[in-house]
C-alpha positions as CSV (number, residue, x, y, z in Angstrom):
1,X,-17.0,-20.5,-5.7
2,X,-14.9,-19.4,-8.6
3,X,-13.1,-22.6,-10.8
4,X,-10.1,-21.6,-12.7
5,X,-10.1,-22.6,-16.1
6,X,-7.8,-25.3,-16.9
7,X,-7.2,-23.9,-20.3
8,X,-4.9,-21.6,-21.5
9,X,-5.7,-18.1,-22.4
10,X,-3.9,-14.8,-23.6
11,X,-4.0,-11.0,-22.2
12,X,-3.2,-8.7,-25.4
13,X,-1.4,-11.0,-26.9
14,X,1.7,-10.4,-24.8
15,X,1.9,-12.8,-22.2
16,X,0.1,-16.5,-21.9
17,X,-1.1,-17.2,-18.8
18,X,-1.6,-21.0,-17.6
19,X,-3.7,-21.7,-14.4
20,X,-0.3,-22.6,-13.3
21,X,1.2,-19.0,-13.3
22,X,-2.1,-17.1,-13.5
23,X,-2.4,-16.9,-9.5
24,X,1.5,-15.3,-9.7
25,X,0.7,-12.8,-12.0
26,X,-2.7,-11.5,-11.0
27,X,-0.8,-10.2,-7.8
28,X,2.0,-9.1,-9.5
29,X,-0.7,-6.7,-11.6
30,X,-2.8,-6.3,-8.8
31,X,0.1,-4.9,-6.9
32,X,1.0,-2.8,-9.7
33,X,-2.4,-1.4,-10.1
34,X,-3.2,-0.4,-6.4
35,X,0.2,1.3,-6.7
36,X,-0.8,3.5,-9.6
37,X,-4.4,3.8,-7.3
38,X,-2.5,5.1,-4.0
39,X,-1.3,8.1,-5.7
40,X,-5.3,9.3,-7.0
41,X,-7.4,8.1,-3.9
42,X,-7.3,9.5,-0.9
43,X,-5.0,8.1,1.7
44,X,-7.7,7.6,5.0
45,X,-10.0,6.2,2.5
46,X,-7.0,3.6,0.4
47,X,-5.7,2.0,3.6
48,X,-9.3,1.0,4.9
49,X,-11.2,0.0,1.8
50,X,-8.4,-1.3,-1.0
51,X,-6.8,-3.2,1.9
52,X,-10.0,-5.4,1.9
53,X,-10.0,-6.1,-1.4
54,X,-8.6,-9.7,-2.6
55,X,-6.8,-10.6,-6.3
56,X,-8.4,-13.8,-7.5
57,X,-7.1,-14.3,-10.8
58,X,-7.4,-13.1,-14.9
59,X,-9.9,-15.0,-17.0
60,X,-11.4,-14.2,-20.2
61,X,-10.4,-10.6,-20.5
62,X,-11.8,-10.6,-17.1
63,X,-9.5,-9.0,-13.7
64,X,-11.3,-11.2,-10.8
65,X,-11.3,-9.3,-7.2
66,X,-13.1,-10.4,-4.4
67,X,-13.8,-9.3,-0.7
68,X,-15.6,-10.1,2.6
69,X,-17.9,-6.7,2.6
70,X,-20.4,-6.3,0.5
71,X,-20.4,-3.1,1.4
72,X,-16.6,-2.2,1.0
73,X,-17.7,-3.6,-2.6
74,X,-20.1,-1.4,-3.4
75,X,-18.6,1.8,-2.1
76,X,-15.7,0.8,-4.2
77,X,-17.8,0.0,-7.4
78,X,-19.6,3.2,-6.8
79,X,-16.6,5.7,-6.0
80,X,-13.7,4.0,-7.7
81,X,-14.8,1.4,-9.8
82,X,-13.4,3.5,-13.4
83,X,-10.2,4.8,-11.5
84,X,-9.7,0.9,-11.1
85,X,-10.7,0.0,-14.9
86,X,-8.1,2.5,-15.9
87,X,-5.3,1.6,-14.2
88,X,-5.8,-1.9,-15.5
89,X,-6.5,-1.0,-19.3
90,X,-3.0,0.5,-18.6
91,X,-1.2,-2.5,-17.1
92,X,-2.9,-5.3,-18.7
93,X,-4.9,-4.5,-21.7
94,X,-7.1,-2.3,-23.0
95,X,-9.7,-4.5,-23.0
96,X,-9.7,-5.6,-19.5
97,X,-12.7,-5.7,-18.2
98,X,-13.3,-5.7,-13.6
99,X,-15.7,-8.1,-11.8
100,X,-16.3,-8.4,-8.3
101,X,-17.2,-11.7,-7.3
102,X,-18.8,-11.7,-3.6
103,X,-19.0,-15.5,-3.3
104,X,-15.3,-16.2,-3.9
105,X,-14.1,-18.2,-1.0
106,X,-10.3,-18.4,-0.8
107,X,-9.1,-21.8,-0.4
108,X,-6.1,-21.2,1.8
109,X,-8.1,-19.0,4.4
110,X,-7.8,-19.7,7.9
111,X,-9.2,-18.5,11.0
112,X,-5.8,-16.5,11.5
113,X,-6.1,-15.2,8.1
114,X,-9.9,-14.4,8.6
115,X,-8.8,-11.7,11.6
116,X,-7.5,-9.5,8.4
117,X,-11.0,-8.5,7.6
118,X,-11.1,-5.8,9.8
119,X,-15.0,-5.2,9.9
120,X,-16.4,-8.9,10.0
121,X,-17.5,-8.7,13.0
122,X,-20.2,-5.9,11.4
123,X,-22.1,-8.5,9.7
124,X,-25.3,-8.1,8.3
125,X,-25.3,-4.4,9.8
126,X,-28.6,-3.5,7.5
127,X,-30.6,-5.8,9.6
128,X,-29.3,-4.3,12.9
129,X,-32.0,-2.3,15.1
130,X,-30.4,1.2,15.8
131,X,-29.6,0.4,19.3
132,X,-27.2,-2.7,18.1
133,X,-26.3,-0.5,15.7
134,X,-24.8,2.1,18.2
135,X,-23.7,-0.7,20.3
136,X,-21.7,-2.0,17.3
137,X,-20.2,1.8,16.2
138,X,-19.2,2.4,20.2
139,X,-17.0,-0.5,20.3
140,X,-16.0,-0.4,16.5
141,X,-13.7,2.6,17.7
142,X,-12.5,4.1,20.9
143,X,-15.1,5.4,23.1
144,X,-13.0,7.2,24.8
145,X,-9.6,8.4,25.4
146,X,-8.2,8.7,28.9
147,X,-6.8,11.5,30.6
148,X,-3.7,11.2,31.8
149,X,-4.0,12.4,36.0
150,X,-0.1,12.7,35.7
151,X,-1.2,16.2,33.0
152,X,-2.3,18.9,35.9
153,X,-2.0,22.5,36.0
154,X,0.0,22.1,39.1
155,X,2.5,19.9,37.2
156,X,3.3,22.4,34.4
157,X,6.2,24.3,35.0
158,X,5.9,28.0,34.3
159,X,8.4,30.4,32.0
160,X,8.2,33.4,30.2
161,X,7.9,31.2,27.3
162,X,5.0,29.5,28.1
163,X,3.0,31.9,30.7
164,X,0.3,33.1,28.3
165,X,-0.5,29.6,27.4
166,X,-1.4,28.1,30.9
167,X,-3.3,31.7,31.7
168,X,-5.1,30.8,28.8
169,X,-5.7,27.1,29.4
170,X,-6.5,27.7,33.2
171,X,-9.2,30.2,32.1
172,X,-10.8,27.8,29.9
173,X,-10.7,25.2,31.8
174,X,-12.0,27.4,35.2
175,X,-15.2,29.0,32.8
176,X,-15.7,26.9,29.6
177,X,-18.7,28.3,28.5
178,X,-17.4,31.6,28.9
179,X,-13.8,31.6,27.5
180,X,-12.4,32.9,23.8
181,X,-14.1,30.5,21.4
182,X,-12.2,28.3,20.2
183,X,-8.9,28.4,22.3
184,X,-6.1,27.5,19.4
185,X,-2.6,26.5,21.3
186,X,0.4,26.1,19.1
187,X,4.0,25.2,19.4
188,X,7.0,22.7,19.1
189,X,7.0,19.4,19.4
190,X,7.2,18.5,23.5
191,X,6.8,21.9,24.6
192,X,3.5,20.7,26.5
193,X,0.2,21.5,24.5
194,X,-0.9,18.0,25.1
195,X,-0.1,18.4,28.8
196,X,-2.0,21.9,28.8
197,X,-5.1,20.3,27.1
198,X,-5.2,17.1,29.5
199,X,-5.2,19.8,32.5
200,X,-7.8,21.6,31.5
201,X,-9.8,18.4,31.4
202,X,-8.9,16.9,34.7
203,X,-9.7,20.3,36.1
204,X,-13.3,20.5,35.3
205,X,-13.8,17.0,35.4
206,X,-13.0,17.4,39.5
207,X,-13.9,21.3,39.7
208,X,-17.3,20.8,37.2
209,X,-17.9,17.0,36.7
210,X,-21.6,17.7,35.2
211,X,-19.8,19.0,31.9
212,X,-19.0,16.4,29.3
213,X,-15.2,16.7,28.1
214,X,-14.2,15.3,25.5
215,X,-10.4,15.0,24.6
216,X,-9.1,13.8,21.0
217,X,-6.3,13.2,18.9
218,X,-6.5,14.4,15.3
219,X,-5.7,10.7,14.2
220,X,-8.3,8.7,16.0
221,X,-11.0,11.7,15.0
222,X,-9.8,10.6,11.4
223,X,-9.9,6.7,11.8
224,X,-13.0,7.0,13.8
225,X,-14.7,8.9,11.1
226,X,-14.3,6.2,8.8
227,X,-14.8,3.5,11.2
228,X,-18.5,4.9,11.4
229,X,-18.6,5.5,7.7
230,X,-18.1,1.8,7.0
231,X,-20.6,0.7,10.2
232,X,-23.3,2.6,8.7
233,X,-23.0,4.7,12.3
234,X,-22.3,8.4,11.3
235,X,-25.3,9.4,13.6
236,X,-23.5,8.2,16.6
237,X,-20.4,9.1,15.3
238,X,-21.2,12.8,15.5
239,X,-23.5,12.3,18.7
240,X,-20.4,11.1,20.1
241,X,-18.4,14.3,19.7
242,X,-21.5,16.8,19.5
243,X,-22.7,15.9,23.1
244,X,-19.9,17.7,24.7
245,X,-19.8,20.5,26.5
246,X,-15.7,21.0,26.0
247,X,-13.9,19.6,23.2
248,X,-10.0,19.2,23.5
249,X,-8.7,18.8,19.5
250,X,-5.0,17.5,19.9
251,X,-2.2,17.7,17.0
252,X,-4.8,18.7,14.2
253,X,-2.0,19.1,12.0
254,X,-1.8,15.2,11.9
255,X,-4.9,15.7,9.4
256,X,-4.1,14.3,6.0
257,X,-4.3,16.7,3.2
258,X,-7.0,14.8,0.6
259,X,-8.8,14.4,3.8
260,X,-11.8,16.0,2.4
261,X,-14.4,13.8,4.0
262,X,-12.9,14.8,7.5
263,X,-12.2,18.4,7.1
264,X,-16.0,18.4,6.4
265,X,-16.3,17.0,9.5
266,X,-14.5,18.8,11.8
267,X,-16.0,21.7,10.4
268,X,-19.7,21.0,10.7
269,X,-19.1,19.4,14.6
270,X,-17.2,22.8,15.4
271,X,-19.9,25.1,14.0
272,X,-22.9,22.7,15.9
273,X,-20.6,23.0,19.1
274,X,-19.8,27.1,18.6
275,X,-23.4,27.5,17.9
276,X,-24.5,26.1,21.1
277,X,-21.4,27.7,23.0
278,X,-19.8,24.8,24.0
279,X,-15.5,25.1,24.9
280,X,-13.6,24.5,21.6
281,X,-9.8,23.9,22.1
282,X,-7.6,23.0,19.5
283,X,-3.4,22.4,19.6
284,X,-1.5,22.3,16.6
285,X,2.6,22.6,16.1
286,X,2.3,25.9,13.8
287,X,-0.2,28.6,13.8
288,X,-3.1,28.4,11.3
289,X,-2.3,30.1,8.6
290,X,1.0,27.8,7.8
291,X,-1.7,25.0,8.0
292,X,-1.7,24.9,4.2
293,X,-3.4,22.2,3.6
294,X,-6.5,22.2,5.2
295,X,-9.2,24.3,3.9
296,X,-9.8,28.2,4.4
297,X,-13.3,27.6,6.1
298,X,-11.8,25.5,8.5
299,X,-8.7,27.7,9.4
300,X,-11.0,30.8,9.2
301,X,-12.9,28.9,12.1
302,X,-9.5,28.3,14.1
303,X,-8.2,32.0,13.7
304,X,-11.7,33.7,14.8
305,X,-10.8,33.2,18.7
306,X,-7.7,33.3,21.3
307,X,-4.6,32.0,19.6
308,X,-1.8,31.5,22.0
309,X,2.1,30.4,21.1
310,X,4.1,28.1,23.2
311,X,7.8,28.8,22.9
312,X,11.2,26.9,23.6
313,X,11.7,27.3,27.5
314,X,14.8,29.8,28.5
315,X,17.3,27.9,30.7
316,X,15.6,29.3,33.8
317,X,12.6,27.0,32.8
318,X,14.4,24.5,31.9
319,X,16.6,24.6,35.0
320,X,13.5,24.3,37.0
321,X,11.8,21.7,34.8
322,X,15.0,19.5,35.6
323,X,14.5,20.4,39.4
324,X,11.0,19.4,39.8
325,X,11.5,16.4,37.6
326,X,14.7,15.0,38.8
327,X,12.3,15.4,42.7
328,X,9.5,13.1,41.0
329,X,12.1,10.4,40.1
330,X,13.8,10.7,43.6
331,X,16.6,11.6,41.9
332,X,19.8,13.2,43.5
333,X,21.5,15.6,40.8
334,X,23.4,18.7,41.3
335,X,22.6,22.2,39.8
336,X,25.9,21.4,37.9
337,X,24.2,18.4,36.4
338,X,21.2,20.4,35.5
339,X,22.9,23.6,33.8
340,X,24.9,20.9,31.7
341,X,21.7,19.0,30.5
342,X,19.6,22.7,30.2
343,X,22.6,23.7,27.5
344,X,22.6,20.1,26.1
345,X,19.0,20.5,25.0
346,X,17.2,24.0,24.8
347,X,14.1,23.5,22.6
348,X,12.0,20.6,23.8
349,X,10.6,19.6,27.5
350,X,10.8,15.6,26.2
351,X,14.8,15.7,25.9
352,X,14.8,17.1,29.5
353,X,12.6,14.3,30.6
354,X,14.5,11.7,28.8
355,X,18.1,12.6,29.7
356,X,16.4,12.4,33.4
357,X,15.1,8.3,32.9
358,X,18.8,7.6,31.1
359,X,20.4,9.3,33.9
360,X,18.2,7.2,36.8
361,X,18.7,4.1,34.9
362,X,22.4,3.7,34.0
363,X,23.0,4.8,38.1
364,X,20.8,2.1,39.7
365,X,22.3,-0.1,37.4
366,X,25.6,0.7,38.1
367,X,24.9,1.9,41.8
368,X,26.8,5.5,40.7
369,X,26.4,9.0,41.8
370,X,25.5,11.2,39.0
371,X,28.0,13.5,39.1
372,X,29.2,15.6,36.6
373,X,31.7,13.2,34.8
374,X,29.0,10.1,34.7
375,X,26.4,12.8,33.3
376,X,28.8,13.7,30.3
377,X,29.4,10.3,29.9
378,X,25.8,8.6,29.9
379,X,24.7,11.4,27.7
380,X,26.9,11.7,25.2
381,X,25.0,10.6,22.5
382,X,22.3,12.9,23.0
383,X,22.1,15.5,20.3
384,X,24.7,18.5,21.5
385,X,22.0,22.0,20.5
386,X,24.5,24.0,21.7
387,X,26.5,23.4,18.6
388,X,26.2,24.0,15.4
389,X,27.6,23.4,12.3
390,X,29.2,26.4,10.0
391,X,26.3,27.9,7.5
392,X,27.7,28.4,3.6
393,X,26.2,31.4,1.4
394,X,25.4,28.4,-0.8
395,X,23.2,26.4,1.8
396,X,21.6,30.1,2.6
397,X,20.7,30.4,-1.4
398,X,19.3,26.8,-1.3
399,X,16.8,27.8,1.8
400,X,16.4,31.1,-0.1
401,X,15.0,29.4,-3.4
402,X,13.1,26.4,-1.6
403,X,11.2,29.2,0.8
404,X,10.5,31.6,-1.9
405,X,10.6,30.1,-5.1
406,X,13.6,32.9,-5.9
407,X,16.8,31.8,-7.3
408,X,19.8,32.9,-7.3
409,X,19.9,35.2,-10.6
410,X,17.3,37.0,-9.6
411,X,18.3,37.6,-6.0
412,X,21.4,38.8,-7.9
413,X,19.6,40.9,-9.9
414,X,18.6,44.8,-10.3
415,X,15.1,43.3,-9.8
416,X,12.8,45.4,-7.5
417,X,9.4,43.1,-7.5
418,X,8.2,43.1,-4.0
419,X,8.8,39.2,-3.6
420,X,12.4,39.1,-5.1
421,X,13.2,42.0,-2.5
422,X,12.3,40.2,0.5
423,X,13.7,37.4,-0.2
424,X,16.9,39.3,-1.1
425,X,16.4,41.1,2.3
426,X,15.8,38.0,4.3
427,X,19.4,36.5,2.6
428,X,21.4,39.5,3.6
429,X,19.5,39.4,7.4
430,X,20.4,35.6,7.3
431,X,24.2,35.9,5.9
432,X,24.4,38.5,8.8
433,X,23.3,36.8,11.4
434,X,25.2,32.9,11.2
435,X,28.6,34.3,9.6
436,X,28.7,37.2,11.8
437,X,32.6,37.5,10.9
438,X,31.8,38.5,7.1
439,X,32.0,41.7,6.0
440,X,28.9,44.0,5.2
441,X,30.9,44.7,2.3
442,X,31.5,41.5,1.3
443,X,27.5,40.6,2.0
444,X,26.7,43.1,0.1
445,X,29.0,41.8,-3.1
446,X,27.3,38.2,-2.1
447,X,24.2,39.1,-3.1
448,X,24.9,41.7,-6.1
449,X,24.9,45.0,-4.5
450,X,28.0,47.3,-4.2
451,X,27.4,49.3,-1.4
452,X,27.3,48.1,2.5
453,X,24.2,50.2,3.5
454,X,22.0,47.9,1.5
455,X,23.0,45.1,4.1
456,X,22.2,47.3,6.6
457,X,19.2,48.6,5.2
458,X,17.9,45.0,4.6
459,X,18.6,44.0,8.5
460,X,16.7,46.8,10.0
461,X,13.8,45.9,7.2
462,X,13.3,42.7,8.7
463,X,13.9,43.4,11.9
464,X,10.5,45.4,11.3
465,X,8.7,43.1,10.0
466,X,9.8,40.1,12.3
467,X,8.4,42.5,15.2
468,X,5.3,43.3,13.7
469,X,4.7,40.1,12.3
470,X,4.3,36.5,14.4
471,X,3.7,34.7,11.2
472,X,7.0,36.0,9.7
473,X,9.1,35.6,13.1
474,X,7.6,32.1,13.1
475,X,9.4,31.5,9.4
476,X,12.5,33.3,10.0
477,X,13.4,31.3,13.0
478,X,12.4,28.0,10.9
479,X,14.9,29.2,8.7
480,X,17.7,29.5,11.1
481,X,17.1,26.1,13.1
482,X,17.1,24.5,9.6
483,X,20.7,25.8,8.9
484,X,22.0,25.1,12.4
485,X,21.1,22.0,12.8
């Protein structure tokens, strides 16, 4: 156990630090250090392995850390031990020097404060046989996730928004092993991918329980992942999610960006499953070319099979969504009711849901028919979609410049570079559309021309290209939900 000296002692000749402030300041720097750190390392790999790590104190030139792992120690000594010594040089002197003392036992600790140390309980994991070793990885992180029964085919409510998408999913889930390779669903928050993906897993495992399904959220794939790293356990790690015969890949876009470690991954368990034709199916909320930052292998690998959009339901779905929800809650509402909440909320399935449970709740509270009136008045605060506010030319340049990297000069310009032009073309298309009382004139004079045709030109331009291209129809109507709402 580390003594702390009772004498005095100086860092750079700036500051004297006494064995009565030295505690103090050491996490003062400390804290200032791993701040600096958080911006260079890796964010999966920071929050598990610097969160185990323990200030002791500043002595003799020396910054003093301790933890409970050997091993977090020595991955940190190995991978980040100068990224550390730099940090410090910079903060505290240029002569600091870092120790790691594995012995240090922290006076104040407690059994409460023990429970902090997240991997104690993988003790001694060298000397483990490989079957404690698997034991100890299988309940180091979650086995298994549960489907939930409530997520059937029968239970999704079909539009023209969201048709190709179940065909799709009932396909896979109906022949597996025979499907497009990997099935990528993307959409909208709560427009039901994760309901989709669950269905296709209760579906085989009552219609084809002898398959192994598998269903994950991007998240816990990460955390896993470094769960096993840190147990030693990266063999049953990947046996865990390679000895399935459908994999169901939920909100990959939840993946961090300096996730290198698992990108790698999810990369080399998607080629071992392709390779051995097992059912790949992946959701995201955007298709996978605006996935920018994970890497081209891996969105190569999501674009070479089926790739099918989900879109906001049309108030014909969402009438009916209300219907056969409103029946599951035993709840008595009138079409008026409905049509009121469908224009209260076009673009998500979840607002539906949840004006339904405010609606149920507030009545048996209050023993109250939902009529009309009490409807308008329990939902007030709900945000209104059907309004929004009035677009400026100058909000429509800011979108313009943060999209495209194209100011306002040269959209104004006589400039004629293919990039300027589009973007000048997707203004004009824009102005058009959300101040539909402007002038084509005036438009035109907006955005440096003289003559109305170029407005008119520059509608029918994209037009084209928002027919011919989902990518670019995806962004354009980004564009005008950000300057509606």
């Amino acid at each position: 156990m580390l003594q702390n000296s009772h004498k005095n002692y100086t860092i750079t000749g700036k500051q004297i630090l006494t064995r009565e402030n030295s505690e103090e300041n050491t996490k003062n720097y400390w804290y200032t250090i791993t701040e600096k750190l958080r911006k260079k390392i890796p964010s999966q790999f920071f929050s598990v392995f610097f969160s185990e790590i323990q200030e002791v104190t500043i002595e003799n030139n020396q910054l003093i850390l301790a933890a409970k792992d050997k091993r977090v120690i020595n991955h940190i000594k190995k991978r980040y031990l100068n990224e550390i010594k730099e940090a410090a040089q910079e903060i505290i002197s240029d002569n600091i020097d870092i120790i790691f003392d594995t012995d240090y036992t922290n006076q104040k600790t407690n059994e409460n404060q023990k429970k902090k140390y997240k991997f104690s309980n993988l003790e001694n994991n060298d000397n483990l046989s490989d079957r404690a070793k698997k034991h100890q990885a299988n309940s180091a992180y979650p086995k298994y996730i549960a489907l939930n029964p409530n997520y059937t085919f029968e239970r999704f409510i079909k539009g023209p928004s969201n048709e190709h998408a179940l065909v799709a999913a009932e396909e896979a889930a109906k022949t597996p092993k025979n499907f497009h390779n990997p099935l990528y669903l993307f959409g909208g928050v709560g427009l039901g991918k994760t309901h989709l993906l669950m269905a296709i897993g209760n579906y085989i495992s009552e219609h084809l329980p002898y398959l192994n399904v598998q269903y994950i959220p991007a998240e816990i794939f990460q955390s896993d992942l470094i769960e096993a790293m840190i147990s030693k356990s990266l063999p049953h790690f990947r046996e865990k999610y390679r000895n399935v015969d459908v994999l169901m890949f939920d909100d990959i876009q939840f993946i961090k960006q300096r996730a290198e470690y698992t990108q790698e991954e999810i990369f080399h368990t998607f080629n071992y499953l392709y390779q051995n034709k097992k059912q790949i199916i992946i959701s995201a909320d955007r298709p996978p070319q605006h996935l920018s930052h994970l890497t081209d292998r891996l969105l190569n690998r999501f674009q070479s099979g089926l790739m099918v959009d989900i879109k906001p339901p049309n108030l014909e779905t969402r009438m009916a969504i209300l219907k056969k929800k409103s029946d599951e809650l035993n709840l008595d509402i009138s079409e008026e009711v409905r049509s009121y909440i469908s224009m209260r909320i076009k673009t998500h399935i979840r607002g539906l849901e949840a004006a339904l449970i405010k609606l149920k709740f507030v009545s048996d509270i209050e023993r109250k028919p939902i009529d009309l009136k009490l409807a308008k008045h329990i939902l007030k605060d709900l945000p209104n979609e059907n309004s929004s506010h009035e677009v400026s030319i100058d909000e429509i340049f800011k979108i313009l410049l943060k999209t495209y990297h194209v100011d306002e000069d040269e959209i104004k310009s006589s400039s004629r570079v293919e990039r300027v032009a589009l973007t000048r073309h997707v203004g004009m298309y824009l102005t058009k559309k959300l101040l539909p009382t402007m002038s084509l004139s005036s438009i035109a004079a907006v955005f440096g021309r003289t003559d109305h045709t170029t407005v008119i030109h520059a509608d029918k331009k994209i037009h084209e290209l928002i027919n011919n291209d989902e990518s670019f129809n995806i962004q354009i109507n980004e564009l005008l939900e950000e300057l509606q709402f």
